[in-house]
C-alpha positions as CSV (number, residue, x, y, z in Angstrom):
1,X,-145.2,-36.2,-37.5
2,X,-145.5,-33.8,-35.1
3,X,-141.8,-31.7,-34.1
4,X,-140.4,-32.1,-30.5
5,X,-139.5,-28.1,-30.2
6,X,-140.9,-24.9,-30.1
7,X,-139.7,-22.8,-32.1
8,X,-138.4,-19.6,-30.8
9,X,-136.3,-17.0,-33.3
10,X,-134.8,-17.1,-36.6
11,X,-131.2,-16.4,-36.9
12,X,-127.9,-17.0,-39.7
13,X,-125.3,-19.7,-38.5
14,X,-122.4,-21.5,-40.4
15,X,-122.3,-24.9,-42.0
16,X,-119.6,-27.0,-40.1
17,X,-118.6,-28.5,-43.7
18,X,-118.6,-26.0,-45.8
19,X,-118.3,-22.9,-43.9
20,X,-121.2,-21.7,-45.9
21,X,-123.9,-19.0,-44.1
22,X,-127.6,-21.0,-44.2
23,X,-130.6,-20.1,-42.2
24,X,-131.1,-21.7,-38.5
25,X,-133.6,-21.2,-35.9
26,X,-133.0,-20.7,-31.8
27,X,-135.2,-23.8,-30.8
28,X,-136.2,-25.3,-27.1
29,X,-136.9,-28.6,-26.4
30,X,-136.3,-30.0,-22.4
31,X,-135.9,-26.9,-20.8
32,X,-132.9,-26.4,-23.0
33,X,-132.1,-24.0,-26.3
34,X,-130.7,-25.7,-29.4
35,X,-130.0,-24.2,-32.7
36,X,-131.2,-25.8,-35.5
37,X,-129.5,-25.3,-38.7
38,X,-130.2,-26.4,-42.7
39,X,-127.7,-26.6,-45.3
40,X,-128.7,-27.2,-48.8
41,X,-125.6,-29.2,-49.1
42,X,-125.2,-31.6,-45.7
43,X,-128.4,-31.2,-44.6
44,X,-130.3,-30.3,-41.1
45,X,-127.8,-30.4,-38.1
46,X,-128.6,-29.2,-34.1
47,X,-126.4,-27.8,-31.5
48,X,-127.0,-27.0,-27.8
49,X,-127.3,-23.6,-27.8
50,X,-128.1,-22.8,-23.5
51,X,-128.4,-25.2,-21.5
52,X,-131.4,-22.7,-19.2
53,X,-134.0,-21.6,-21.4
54,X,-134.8,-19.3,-18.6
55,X,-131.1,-17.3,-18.4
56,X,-131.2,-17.1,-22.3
57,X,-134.5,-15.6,-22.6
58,X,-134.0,-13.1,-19.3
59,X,-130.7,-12.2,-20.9
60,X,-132.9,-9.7,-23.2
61,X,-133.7,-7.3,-19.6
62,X,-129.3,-6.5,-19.6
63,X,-128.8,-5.6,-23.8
64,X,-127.8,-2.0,-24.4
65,X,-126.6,-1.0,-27.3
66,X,-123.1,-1.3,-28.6
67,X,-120.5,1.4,-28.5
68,X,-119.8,3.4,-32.0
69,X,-116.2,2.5,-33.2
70,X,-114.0,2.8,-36.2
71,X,-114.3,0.4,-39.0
72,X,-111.7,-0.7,-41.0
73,X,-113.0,-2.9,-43.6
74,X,-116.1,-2.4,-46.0
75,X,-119.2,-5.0,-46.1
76,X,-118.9,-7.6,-49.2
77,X,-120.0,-11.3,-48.3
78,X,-121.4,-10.1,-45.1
79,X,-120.5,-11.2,-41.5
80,X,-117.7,-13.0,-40.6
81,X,-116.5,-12.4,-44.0
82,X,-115.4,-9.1,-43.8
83,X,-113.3,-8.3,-40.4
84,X,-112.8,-5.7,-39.7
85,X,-114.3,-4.1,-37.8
86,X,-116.4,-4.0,-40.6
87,X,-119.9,-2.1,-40.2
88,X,-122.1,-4.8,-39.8
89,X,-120.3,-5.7,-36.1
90,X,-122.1,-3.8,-33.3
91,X,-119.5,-3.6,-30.8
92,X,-116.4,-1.7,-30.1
93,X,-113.4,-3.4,-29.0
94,X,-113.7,-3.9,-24.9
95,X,-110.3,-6.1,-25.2
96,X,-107.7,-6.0,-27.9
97,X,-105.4,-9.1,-28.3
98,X,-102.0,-8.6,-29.7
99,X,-100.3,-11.8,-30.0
100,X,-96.8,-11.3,-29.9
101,X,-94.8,-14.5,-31.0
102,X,-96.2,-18.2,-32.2
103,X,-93.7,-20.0,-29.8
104,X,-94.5,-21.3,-27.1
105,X,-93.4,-23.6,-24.3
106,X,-96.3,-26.2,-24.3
107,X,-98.4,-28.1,-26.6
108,X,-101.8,-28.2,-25.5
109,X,-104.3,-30.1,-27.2
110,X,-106.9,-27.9,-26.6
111,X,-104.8,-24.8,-28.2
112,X,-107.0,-22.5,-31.0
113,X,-103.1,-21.1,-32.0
114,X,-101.5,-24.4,-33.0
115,X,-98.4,-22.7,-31.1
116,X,-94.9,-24.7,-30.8
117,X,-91.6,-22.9,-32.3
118,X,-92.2,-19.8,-34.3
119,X,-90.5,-16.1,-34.5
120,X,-90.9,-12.8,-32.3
121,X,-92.6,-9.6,-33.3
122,X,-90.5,-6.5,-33.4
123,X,-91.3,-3.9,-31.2
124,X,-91.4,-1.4,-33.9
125,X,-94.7,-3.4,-34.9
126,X,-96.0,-4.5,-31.9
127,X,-95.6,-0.6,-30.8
128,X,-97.9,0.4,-34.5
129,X,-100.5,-2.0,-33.3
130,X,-100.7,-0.4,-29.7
131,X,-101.2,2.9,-31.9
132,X,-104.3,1.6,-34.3
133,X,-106.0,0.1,-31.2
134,X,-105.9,3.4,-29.0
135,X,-106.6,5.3,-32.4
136,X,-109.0,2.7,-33.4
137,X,-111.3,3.6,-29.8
138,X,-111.1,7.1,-30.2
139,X,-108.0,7.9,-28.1
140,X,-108.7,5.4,-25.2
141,X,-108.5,2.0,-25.1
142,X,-109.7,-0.2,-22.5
143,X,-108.1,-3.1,-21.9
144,X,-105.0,-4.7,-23.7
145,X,-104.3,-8.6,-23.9
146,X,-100.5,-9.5,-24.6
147,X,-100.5,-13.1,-25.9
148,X,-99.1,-15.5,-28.0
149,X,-98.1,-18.4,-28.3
150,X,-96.8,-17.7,-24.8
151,X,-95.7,-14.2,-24.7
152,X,-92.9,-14.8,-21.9
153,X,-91.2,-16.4,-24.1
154,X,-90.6,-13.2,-26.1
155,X,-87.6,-11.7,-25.4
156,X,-88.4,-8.2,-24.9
157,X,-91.4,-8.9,-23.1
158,X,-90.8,-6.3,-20.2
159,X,-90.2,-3.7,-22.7
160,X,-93.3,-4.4,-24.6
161,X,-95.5,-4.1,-21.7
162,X,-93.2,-0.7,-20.7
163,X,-94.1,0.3,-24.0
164,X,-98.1,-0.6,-23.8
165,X,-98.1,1.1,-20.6
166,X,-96.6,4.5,-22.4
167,X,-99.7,4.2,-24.7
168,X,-103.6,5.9,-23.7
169,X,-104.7,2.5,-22.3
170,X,-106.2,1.8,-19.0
171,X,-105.7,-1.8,-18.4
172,X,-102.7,-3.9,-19.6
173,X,-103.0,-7.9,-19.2
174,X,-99.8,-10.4,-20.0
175,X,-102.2,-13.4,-20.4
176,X,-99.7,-16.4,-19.7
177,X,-99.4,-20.5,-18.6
178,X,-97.2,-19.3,-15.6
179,X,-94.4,-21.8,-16.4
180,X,-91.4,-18.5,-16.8
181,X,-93.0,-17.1,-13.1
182,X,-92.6,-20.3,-11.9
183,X,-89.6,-20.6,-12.1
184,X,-88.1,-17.1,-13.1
185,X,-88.0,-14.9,-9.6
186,X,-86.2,-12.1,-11.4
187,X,-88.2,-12.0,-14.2
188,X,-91.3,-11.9,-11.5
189,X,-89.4,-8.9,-9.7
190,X,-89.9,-6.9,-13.0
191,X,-93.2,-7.4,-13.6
192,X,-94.2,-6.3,-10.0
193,X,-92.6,-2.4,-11.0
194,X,-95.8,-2.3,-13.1
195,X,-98.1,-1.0,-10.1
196,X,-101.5,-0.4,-10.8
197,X,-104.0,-1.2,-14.3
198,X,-101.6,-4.6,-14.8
199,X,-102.2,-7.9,-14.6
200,X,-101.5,-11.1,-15.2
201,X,-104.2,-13.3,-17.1
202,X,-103.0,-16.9,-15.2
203,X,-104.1,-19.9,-17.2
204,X,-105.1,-22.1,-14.6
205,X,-107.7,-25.5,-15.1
206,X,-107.9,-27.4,-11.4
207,X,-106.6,-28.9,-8.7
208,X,-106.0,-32.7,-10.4
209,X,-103.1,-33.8,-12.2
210,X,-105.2,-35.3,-15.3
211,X,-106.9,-32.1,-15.8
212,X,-103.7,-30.6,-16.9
213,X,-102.2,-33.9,-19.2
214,X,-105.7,-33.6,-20.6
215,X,-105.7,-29.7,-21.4
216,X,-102.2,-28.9,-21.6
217,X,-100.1,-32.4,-22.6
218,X,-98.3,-32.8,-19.4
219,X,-99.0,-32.4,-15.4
220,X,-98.1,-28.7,-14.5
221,X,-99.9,-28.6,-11.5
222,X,-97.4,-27.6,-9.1
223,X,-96.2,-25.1,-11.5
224,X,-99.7,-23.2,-11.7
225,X,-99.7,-23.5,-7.8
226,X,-95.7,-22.0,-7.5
227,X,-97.3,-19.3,-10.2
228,X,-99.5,-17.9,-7.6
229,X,-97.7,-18.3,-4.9
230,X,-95.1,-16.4,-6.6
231,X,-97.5,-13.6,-8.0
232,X,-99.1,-13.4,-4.4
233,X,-95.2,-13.2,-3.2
234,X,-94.5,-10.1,-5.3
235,X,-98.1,-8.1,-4.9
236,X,-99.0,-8.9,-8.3
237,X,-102.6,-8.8,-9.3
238,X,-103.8,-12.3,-10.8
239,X,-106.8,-13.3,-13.0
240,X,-107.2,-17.3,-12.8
241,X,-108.7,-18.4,-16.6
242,X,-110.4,-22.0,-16.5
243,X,-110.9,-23.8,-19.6
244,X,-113.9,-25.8,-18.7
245,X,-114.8,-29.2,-20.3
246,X,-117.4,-30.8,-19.7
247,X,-116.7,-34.1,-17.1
248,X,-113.2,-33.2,-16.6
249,X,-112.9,-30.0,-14.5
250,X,-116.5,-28.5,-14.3
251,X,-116.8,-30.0,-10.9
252,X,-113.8,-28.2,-9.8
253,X,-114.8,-24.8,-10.2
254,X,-116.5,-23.7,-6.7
255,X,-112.6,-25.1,-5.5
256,X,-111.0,-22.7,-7.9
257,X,-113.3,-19.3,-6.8
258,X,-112.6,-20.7,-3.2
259,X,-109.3,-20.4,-3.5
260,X,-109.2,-17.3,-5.4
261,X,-111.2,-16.1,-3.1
262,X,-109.0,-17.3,-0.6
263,X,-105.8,-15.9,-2.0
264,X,-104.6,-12.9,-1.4
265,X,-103.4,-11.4,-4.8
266,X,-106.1,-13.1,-6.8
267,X,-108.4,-10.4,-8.2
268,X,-111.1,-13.2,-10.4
269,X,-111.8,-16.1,-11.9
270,X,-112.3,-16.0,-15.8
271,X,-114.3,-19.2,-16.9
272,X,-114.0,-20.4,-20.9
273,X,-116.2,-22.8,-21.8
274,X,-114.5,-24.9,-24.5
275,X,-114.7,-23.5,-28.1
276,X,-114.4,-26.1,-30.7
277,X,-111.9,-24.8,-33.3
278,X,-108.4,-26.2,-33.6
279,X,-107.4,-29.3,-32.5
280,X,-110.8,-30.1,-31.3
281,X,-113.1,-32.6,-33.8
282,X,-116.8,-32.0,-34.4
283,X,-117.7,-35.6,-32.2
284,X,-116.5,-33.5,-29.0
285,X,-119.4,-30.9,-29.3
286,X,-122.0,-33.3,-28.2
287,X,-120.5,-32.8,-24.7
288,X,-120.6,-29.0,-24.6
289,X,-121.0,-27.1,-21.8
290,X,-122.5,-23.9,-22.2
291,X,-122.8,-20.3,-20.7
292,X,-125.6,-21.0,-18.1
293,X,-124.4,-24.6,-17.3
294,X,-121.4,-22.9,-16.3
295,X,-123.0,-20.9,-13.9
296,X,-125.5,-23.7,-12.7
297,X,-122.3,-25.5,-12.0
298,X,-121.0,-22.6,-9.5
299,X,-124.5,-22.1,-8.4
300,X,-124.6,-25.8,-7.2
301,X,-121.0,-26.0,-6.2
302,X,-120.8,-22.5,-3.9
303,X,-124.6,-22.2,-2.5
304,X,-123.4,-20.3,0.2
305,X,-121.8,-17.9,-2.2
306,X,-124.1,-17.7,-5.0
307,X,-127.8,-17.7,-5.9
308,X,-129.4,-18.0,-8.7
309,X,-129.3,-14.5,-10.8
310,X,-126.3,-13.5,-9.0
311,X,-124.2,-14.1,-12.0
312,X,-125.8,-11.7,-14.5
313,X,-125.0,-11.2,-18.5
314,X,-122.5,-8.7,-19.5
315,X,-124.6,-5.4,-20.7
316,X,-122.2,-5.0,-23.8
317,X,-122.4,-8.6,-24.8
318,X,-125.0,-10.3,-23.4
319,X,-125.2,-13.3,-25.7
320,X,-121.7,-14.9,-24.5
321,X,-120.7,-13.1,-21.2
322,X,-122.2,-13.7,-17.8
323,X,-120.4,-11.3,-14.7
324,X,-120.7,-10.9,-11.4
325,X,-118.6,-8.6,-8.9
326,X,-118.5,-9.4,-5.0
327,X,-117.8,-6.9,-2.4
328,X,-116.5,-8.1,1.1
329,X,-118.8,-7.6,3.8
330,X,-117.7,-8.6,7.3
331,X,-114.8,-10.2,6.0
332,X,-116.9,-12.6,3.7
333,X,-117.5,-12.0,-0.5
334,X,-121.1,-11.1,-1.1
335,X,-122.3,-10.5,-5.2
336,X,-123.5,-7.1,-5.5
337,X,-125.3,-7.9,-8.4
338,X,-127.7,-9.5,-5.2
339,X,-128.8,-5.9,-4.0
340,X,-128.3,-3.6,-7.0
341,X,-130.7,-4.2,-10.2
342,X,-128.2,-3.9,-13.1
343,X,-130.9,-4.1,-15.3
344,X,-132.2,-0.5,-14.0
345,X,-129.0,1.0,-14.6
346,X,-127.9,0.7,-18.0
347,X,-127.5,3.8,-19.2
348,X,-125.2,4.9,-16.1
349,X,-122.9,1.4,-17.0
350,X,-120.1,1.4,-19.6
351,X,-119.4,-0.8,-22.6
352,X,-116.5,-3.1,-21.1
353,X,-115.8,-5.8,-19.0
354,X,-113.3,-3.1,-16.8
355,X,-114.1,-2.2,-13.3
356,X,-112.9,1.4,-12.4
357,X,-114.0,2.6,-8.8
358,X,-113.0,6.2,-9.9
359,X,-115.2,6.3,-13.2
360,X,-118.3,4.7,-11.2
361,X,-117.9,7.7,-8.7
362,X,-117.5,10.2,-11.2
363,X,-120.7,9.0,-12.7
364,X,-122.4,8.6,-9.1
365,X,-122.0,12.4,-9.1
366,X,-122.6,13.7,-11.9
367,X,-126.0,11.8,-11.8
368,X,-126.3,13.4,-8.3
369,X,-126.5,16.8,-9.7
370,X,-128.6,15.8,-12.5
371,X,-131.0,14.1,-10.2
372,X,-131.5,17.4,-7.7
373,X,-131.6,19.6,-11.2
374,X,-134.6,17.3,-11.6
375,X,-133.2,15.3,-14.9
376,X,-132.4,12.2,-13.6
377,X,-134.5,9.8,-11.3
378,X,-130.8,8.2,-10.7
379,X,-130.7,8.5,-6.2
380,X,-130.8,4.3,-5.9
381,X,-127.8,4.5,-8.0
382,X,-126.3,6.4,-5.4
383,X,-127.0,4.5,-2.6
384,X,-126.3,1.0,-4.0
385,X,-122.9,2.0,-5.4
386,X,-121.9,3.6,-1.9
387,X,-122.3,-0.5,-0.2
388,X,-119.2,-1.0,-2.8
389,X,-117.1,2.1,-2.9
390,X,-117.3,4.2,0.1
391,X,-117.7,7.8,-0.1
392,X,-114.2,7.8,1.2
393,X,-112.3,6.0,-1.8
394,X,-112.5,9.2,-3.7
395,X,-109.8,10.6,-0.9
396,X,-107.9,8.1,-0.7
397,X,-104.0,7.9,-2.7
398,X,-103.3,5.6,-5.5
399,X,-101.9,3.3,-3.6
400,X,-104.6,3.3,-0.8
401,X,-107.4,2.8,-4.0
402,X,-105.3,0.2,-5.0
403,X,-105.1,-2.0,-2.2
404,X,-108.8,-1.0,-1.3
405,X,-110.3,-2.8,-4.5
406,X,-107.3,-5.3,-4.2
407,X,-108.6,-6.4,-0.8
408,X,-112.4,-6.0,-1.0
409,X,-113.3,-7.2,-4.3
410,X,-113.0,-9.9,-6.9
411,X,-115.2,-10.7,-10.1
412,X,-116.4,-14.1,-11.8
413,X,-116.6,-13.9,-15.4
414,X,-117.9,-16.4,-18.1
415,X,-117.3,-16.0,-21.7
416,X,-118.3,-18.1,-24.0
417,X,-117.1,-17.8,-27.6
418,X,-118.3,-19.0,-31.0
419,X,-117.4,-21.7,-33.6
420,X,-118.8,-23.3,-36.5
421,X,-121.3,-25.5,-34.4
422,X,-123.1,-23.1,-31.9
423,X,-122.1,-19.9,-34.5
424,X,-125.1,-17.3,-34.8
425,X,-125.3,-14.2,-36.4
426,X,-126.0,-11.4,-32.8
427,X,-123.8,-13.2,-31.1
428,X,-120.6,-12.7,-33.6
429,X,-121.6,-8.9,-34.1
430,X,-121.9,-8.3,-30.3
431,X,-118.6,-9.5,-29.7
432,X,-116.3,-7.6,-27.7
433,X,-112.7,-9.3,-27.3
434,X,-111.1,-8.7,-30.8
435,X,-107.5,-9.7,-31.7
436,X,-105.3,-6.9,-33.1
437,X,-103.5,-8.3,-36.5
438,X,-100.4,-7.1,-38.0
439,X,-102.0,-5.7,-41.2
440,X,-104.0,-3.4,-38.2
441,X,-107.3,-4.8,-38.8
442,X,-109.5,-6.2,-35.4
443,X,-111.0,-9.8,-35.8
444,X,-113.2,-10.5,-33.3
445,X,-111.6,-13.5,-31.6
446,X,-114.1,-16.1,-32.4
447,X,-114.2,-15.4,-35.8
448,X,-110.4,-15.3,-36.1
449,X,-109.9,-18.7,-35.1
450,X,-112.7,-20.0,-36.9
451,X,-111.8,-18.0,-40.3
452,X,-108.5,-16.2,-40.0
453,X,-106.2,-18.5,-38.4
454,X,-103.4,-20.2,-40.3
């Protein structure tokens, strides 16, 4: 009998039953990839890998290498067995987790965490953790999650993010339901003090009541909508983060970029693809949405926003990340990625999902010398970076920059992350978000909840 596919790439994935590594192959069949796995044990299973055989295989034109960072762990049964870091991962750590209590306010059926009532990390140890991570990336770290559980419910939560701030990172996060800042106006007043590299990580699904029972157990609707307009109330830069399932809310996600876009305050959108670990069953998967339909989705949804290749893969993890930044041009968001080839740039773009205006305009100089020295061919650089920061944002205060990239531009994300079903070996070494554990060891996230979850 002759096969239906053609065949593309070996790789190593994970039996679903047994958690065992067997051999599987990157597959396309009907202008979509599949991975098609064998276990010894329970047999041949398939997966939908990408749902555009075309975005996985240009993907390949935005890979650069990983960044070199400490490892922590030695290489035994071989990846994801020995996080880590351990050295087989090929990636440093573009966003730490540290997940500061179990308890939390909801109980959402779609939660990896399994979080309901559970006990508060000390500061002493959540302050250690800040330490390995920033010693951990060689005296900088870039970006810092604090989760949970829901990590408002902590009680010390102002002083933890005090205390992060105190530390050599650049970007702090408080990733968060909204259900304390909806309600809480002086807890809200003390978050806005932390001016500049903070943010809050808003979980936020849609505009229907259903979406939310579905996601979260209950309709909190008006809360997420009394969340921004709370946030937007006290000049507190917001990241909306969509957990997208297939035939529930991926038909709401042009409205939720419109409305980011249309809110003042709102710096992204951060779209999550549902991972199947936790409380999700294997019988779900067959309903996946993936990275590219994702982006097909807000393609079709926003087509006078978005065309196709505007929303590009991540240089420092291209297999699970898709980005795009938009500057505002006559008063309207326009994707820069539209006009300026990231592709040619590579080596000029760091690991890390972190826009910094001030580091891009270093770089734009320093490759300005090197290109009249006569070492650097880098002058398209130069002009294609100066349609998104003007030569004048490197004069301006802190508080000028601030409200300048505040006002004029906003970035779409996609991440997709890994689990038992669509699990494949480059993908799990190339990823970047990595949760911080209390025995100061970084998991990548994926394989956290997969493995190293209770």
């Amino acid at each position: 009998m002759n096969r239906n596919y053609k065949y593309h790439e070996a790789t190593i994935s994970i039996c679903p039953e047994c958690n065992k590594r067997v051999p599987a192959k990157i597959i396309f069949r009907d202008n979509k990839v599949y991975l098609k796995k064998h276990c010894e044990e329970h047999g041949i299973t398939e997966e939908l890998f990408e749902e555009d055989i075309e975005y996985y295989l240009n993907k390949r034109k935005f890979d650069k290498p990983g960044t070199v960072s400490e490892i922590q762990t030695e290489t035994n049964r071989g990846c994801p067995w020995d996080c880590g870091l351990c050295p087989e991962h090929d990636q440093h750590t573009c966003i730490g987790l540290v997940e500061i209590t179990e308890n939390c306010d909801l109980n959402c059926p779609v939660c990896y965490a399994k979080s309901d009532s559970g006990s508060f990390m000390s500061l002493d140890r959540i302050s250690k953790m800040m330490d390995f991570f920033v010693q951990s990336e060689g005296g900088e770290a870039e970006i810092l999650q604090i989760s949970g559980g829901e990590p408002t419910t902590h009680p010390d939560i102002i002083k933890i993010i005090e205390l992060a701030r105190k530390k050599n990172i650049r970007y702090v996060m408080l990733n968060t339901n909204g259900l304390r800042i909806a309600d809480d106006l002086e807890f809200v007043s003390d978050l806005s003090k932390f001016e500049g590299g903070f943010e809050v990580y808003l979980q936020f699904d849609g505009f229907d009541p259903e979406i939310y029972r579905t996601l979260r157990g209950r309709d909190i609707l008006e809360q997420k909508l009394k969340a921004v307009k709370v946030l937007t109330m006290f000049k507190i830069p917001v990241t909306l983060v969509v957990t997208v399932q297939k035939g529930l809310n991926d038909h709401q996600l042009g409205k939720i970029i419109e409305f980011g876009m249309e809110t003042e305050g709102v710096r992204g959108v951060n779209l999550q693809p549902v991972a199947y670990f936790g409380r999700f069953n294997k019988e779900a998967t067959s309903d996946r949405i993936t990275l590219s339909g994702v982006i097909h989705s807000i393609e079709n949804q926003l087509p006078d926003v978005f065309q196709k290749g505007d929303i590009v893969p991540l240089p420092c993890n291209v297999e699970r990340v898709g980005v795009t930044y938009l500057s505002k041009v006559k008063g309207k968001f326009v994707p820069v990625t539209r006009n300026v080839k990231i592709e040619d740039y590579l080596p000029l773009i760091d690991n890390t999902f972190a826009f910094d205006a001030d580091r891009i305009i270093k770089k734009r100089e320093k490759e300005s010398v090197t290109s009249i020295e006569g070492t650097c061919s880098c002058m398209n650089f130069l002009k294609d970076m100066k349609s998104i920061i003007p030569v004048s944002f490197a004069f301006k205060s802190k508080k000028e920059k601030l409200k300048y990239i505040n006002n004029n531009t906003f970035r779409i994300s996609v991440t997709s992350f890994v689990d038992k079903y669509n699990f494949d070996l480059k993908s799990m070494q190339k990823e970047c978000v990595h949760i911080l554990t209390e025995d100061l060891r970084r998991i990548p996230f994926s394989a956290y909840n997969m493995f190293y979850r209770d």
